[in-house]
The first five atom37 places (N, CA, C, CB, O) and aatype in JSON, in Angstrom:
{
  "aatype": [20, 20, 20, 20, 20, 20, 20, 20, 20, 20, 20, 20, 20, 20, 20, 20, 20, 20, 20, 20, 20, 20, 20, 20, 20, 20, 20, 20, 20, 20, 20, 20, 20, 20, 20, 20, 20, 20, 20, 20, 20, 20, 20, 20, 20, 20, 20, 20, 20, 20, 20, 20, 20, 20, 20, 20, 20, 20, 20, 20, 20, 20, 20, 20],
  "atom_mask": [
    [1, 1, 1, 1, 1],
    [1, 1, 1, 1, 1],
    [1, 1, 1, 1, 1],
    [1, 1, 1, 1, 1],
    [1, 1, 1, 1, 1],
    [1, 1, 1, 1, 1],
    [1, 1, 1, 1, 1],
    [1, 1, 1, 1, 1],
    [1, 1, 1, 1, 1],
    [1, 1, 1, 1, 1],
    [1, 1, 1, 1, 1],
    [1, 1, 1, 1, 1],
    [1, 1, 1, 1, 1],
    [1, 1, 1, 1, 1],
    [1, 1, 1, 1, 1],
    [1, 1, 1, 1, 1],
    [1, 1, 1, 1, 1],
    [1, 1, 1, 1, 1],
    [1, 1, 1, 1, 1],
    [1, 1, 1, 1, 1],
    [1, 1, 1, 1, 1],
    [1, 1, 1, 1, 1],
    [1, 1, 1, 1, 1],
    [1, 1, 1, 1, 1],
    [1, 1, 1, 1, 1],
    [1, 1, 1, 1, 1],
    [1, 1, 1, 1, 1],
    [1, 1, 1, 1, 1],
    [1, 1, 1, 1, 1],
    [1, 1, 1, 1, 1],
    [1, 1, 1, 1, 1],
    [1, 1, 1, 1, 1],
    [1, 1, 1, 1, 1],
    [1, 1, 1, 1, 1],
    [1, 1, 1, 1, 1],
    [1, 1, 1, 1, 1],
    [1, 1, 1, 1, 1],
    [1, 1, 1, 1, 1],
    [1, 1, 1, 1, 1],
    [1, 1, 1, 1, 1],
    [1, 1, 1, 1, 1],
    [1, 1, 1, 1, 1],
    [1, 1, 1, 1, 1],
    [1, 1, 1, 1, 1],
    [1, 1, 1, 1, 1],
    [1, 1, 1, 1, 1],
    [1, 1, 1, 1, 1],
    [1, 1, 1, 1, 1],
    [1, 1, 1, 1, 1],
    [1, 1, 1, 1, 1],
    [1, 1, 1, 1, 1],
    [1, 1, 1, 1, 1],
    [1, 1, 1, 1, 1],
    [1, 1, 1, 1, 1],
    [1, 1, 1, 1, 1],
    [1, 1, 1, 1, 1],
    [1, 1, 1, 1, 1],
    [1, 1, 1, 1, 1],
    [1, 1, 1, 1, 1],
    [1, 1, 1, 1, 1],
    [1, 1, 1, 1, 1],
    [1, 1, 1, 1, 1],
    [1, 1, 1, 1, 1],
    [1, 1, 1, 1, 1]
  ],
  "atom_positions": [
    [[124.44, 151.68, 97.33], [124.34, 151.98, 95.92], [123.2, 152.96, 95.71], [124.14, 150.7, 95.09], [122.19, 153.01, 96.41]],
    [[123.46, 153.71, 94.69], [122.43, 154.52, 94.37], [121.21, 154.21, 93.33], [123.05, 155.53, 93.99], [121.48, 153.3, 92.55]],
    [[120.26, 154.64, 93.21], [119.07, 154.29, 92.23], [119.77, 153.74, 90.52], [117.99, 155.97, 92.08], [119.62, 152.79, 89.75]],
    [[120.76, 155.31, 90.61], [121.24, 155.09, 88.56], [122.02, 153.96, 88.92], [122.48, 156.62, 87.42], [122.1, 153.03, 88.11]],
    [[122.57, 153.91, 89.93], [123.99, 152.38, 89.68], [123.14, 151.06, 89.81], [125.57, 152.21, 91.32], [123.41, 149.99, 89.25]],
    [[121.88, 151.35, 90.78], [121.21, 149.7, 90.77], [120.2, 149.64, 89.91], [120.54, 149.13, 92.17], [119.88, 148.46, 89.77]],
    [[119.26, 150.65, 89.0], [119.04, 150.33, 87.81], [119.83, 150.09, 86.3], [118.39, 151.03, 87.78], [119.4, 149.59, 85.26]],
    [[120.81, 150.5, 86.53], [121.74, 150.11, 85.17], [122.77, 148.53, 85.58], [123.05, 151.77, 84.8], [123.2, 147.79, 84.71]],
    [[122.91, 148.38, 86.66], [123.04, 147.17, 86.81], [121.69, 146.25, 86.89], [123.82, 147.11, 87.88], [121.73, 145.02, 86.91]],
    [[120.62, 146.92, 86.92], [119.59, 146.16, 87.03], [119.07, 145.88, 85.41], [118.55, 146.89, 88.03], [118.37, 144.94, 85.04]],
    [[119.7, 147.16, 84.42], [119.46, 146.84, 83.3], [120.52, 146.0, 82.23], [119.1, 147.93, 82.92], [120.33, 145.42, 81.16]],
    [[121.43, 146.19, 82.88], [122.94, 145.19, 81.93], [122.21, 143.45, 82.45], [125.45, 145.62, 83.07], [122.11, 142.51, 81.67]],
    [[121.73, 143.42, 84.13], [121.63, 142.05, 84.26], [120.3, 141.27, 83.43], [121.56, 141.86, 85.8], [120.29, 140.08, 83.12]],
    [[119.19, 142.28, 83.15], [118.43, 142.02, 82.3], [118.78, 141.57, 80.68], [117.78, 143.01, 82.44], [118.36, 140.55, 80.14]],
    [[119.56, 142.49, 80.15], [120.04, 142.23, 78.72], [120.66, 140.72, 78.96], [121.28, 143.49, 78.11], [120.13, 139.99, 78.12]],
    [[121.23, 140.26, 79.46], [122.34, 139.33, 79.65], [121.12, 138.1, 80.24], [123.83, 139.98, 80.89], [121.37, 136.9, 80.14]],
    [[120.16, 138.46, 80.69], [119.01, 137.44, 80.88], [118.72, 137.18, 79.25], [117.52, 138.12, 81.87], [119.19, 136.2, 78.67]],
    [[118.12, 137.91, 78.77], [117.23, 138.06, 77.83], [117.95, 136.96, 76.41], [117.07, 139.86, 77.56], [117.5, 136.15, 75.59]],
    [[119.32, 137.57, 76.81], [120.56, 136.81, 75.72], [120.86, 135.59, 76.15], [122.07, 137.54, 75.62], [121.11, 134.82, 75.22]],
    [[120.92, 135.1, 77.28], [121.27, 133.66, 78.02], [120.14, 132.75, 77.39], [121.15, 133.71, 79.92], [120.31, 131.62, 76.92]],
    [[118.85, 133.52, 77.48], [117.69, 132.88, 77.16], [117.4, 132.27, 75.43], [116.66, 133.96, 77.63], [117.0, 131.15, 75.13]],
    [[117.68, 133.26, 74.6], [117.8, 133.58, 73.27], [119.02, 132.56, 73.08], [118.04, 135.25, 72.91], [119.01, 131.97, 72.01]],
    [[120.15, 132.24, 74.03], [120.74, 131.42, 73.17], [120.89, 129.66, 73.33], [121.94, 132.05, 73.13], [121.6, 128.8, 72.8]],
    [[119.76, 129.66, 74.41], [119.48, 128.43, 75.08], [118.39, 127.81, 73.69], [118.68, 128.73, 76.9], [118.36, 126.7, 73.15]],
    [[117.53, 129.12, 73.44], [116.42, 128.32, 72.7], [117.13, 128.44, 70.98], [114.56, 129.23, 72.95], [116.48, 127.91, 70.08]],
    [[117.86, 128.84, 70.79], [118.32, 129.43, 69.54], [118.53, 127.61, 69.06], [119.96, 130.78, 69.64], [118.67, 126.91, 70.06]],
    [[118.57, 126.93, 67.89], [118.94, 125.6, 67.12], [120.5, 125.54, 67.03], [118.25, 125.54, 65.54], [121.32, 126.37, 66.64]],
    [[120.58, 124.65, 67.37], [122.35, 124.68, 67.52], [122.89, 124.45, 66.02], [123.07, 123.24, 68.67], [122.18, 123.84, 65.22]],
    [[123.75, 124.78, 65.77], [124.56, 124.28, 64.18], [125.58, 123.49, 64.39], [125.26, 125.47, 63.25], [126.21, 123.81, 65.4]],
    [[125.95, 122.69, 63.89], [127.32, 121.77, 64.34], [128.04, 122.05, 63.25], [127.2, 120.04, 64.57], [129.02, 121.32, 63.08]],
    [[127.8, 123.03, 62.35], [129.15, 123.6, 61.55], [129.86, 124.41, 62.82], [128.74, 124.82, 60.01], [130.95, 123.97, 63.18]],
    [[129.29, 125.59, 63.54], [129.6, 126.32, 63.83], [129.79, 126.3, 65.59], [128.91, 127.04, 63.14], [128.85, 126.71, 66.27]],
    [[131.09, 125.78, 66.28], [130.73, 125.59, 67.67], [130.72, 126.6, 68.28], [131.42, 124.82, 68.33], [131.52, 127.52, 68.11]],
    [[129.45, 126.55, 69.42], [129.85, 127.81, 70.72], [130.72, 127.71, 71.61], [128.88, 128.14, 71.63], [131.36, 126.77, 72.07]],
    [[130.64, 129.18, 71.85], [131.98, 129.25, 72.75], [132.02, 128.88, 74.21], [132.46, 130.62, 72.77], [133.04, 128.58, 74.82]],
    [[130.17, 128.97, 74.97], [129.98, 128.75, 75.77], [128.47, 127.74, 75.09], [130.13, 129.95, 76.67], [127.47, 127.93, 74.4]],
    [[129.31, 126.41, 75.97], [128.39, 125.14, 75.34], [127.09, 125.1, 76.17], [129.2, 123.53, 75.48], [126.12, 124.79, 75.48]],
    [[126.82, 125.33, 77.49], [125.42, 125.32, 78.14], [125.51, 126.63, 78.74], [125.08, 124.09, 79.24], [126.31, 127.09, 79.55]],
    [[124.17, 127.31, 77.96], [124.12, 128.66, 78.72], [123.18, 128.7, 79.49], [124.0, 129.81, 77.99], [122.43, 129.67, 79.46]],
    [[122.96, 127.64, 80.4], [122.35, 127.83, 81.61], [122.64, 128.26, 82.61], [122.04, 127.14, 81.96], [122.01, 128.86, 83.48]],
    [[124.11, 127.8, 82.45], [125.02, 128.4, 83.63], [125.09, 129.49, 83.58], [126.27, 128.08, 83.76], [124.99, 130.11, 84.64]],
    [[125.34, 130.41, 81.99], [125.06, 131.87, 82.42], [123.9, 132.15, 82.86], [125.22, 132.76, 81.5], [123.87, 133.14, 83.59]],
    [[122.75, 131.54, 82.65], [121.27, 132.33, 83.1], [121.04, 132.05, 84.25], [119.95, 132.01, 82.38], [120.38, 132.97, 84.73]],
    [[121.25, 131.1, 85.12], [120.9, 131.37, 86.57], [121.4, 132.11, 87.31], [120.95, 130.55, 87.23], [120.67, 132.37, 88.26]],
    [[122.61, 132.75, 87.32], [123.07, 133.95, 87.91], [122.42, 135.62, 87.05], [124.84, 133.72, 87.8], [122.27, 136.62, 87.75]],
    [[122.21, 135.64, 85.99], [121.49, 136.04, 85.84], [120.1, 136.68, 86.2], [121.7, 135.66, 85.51], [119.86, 137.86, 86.43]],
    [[119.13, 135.45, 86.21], [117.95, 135.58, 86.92], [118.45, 135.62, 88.26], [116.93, 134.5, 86.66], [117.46, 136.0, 88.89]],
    [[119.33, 135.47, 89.04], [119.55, 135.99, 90.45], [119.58, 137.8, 90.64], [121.09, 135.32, 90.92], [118.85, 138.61, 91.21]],
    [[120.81, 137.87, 89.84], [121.19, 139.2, 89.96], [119.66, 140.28, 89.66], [122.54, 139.41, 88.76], [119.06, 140.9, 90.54]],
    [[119.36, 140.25, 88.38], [117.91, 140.53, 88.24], [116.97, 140.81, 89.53], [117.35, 139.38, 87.54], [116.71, 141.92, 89.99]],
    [[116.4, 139.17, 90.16], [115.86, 139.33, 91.38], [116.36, 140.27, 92.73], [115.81, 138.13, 91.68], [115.69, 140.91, 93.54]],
    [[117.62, 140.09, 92.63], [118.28, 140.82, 93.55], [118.32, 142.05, 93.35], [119.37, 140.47, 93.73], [118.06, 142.72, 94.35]],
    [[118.56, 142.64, 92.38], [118.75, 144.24, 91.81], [117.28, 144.98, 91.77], [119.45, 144.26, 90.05], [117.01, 146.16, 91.94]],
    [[116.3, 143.73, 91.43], [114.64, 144.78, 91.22], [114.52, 144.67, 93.05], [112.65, 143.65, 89.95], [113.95, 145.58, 93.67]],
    [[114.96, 143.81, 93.57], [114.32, 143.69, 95.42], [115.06, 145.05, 95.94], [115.06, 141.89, 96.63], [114.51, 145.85, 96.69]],
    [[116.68, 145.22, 95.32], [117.08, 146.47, 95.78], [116.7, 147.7, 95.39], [118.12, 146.52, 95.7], [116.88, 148.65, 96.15]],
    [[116.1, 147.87, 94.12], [115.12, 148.86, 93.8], [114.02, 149.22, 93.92], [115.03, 148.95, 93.13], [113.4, 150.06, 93.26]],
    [[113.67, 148.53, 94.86], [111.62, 148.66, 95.51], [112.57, 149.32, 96.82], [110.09, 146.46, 96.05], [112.26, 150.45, 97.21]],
    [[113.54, 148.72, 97.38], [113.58, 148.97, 98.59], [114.13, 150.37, 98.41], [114.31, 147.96, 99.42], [113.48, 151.25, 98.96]],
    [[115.24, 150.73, 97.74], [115.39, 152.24, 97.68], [113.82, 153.16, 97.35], [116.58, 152.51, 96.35], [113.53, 154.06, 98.14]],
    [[112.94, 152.87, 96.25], [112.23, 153.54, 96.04], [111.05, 154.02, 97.15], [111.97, 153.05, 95.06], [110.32, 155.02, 97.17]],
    [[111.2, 152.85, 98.1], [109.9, 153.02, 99.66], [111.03, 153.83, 100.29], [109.23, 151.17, 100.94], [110.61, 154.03, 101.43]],
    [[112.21, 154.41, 100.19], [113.16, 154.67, 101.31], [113.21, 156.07, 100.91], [114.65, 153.8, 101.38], [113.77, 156.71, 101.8]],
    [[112.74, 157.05, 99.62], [112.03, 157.97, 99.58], [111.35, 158.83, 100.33], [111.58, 157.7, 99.14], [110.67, 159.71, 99.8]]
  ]
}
């Protein structure tokens, strides 16, 4: 992969952190159900991909 493809995947996996997070802490409403009931499950792949995508972007950037 190249730098633009593993920082923009490095930046979609961030947004999608940031939102997993935001909707974990967000107050639940019981008028209104979610669609996805524990979003933990989305955030640990998340924070993977993240870790994985910034480790592949140090390593391209020393490969300079």
């Amino acid at each position: 992969m190249t730098m633009n493809v593993t920082l923009g995947l490095l930046a979609a996996s961030a947004v999608l952190l940031v939102w997993s997070i935001w909707q974990v802490n967000r107050p639940r409403d019981l008028s209104r159900p979610r669609l996805i009931l524990d979003w933990h499950y989305v955030m640990f792949p998340a924070i993977l991909a993240c870790g994985l995508l910034a480790l592949h972007a140090i390593k391209l950037a020393q490969s300079y």
